[in-house]
C-alpha positions as CSV (number, residue, x, y, z in Angstrom):
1,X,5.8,-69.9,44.6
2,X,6.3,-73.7,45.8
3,X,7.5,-74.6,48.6
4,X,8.9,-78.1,50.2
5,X,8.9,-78.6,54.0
6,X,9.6,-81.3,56.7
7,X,9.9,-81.2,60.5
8,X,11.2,-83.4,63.2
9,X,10.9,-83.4,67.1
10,X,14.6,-83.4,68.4
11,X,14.8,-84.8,72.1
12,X,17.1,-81.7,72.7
13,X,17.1,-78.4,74.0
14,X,16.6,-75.4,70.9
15,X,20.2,-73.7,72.3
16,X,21.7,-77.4,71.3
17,X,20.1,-77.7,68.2
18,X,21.2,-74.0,67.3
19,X,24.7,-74.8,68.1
20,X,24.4,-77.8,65.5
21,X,23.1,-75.8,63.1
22,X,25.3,-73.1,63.2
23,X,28.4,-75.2,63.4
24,X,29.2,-75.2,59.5
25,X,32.6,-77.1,60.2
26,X,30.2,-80.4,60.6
27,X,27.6,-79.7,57.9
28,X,29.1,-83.0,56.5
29,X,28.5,-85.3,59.6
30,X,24.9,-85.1,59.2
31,X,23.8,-83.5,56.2
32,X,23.9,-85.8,53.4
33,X,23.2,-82.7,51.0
34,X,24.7,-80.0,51.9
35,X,28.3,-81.3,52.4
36,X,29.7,-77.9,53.6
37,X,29.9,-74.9,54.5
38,X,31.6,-72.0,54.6
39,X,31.2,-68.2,56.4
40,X,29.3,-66.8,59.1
41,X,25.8,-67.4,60.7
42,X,25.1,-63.5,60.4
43,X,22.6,-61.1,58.4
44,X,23.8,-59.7,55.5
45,X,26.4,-61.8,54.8
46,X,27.0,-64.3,52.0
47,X,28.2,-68.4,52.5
48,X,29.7,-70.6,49.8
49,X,27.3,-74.1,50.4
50,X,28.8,-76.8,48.8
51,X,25.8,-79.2,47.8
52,X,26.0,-82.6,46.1
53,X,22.5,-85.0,45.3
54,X,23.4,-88.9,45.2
55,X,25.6,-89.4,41.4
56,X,26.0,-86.3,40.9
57,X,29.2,-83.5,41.2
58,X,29.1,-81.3,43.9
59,X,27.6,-77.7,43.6
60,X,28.4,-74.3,45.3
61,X,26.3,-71.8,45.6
62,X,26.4,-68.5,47.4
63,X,23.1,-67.2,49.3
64,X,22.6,-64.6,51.3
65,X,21.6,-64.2,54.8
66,X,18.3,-63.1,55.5
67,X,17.2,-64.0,59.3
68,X,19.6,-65.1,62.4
69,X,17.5,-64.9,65.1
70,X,19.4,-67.4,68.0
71,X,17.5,-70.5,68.6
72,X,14.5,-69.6,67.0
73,X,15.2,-68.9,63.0
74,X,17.8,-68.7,60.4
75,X,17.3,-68.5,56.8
76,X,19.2,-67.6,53.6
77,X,18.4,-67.1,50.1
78,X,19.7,-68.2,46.9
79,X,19.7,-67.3,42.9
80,X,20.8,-69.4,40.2
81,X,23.0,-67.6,37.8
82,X,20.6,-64.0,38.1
83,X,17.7,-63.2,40.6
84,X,14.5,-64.1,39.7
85,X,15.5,-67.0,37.4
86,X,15.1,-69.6,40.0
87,X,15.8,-68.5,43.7
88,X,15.2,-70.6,46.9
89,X,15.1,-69.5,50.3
90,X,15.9,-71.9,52.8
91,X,14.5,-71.9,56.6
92,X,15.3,-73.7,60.1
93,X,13.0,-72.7,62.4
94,X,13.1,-74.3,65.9
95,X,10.0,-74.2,67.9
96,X,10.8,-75.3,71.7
97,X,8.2,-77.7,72.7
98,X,9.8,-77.8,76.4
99,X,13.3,-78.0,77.9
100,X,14.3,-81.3,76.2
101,X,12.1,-81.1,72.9
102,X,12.4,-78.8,70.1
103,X,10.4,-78.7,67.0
104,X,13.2,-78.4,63.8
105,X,10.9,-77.0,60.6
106,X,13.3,-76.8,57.6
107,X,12.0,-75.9,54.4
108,X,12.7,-74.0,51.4
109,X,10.3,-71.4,49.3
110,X,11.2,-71.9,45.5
111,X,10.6,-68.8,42.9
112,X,11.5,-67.4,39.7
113,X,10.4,-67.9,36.3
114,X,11.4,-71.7,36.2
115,X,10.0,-72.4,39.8
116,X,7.0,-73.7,37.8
């Protein structure tokens, strides 16, 4: 499995940064990749992110919902065309450092036979 991962200290409380993340409506205000979204921040359910690298046409894909834990962790995992061709499950975790400083981890766990 591969994985690629980056973190940032927010000066922000994790219930704010939460309520960012969870707002799909603005995906496109500050994510420069994934341009938007659309459904529900809850387990089990599927959302239609609508991706799009610099040059290139925008993508949708449909993960699944794996983890919403409030202000903590949320997580969702993707296939490309069947499982186990080449999934990737992306993660936010928010660590709360104290009231005004949270810890954003966001990463994503590649597998599947072209992973490698």
């Amino acid at each position: 499995m591969r994985n690629i991962e980056t973190s940032i200290t927010i000066n922000a409380s994790s219930q704010k940064v939460w309520s960012i993340l969870t707002d799909f409506e603005k995906y496109s205000e500050w994510n420069p990749f994934i341009i938007n979204i659309e459904g529900q921040a809850k387990k089990g359910t599927k959302l239609a992110n609508t991706m799009q690298l610099e040059g290139q046409k925008p993508q949708t894909f449909k993960p699944s919902i794996l983890v919403v834990d409030k202000e903590k962790e949320f997580r969702w995992v993707g296939h490309l065309f069947l499982k186990g061709i080449f999934d990737g499950e992306h993660y936010f975790l928010l660590e709360q450092l104290n009231e005004q400083e949270v810890k954003l981890i966001q990463g994503e766990n590649f597998s599947g036979i072209l992973s490698n």
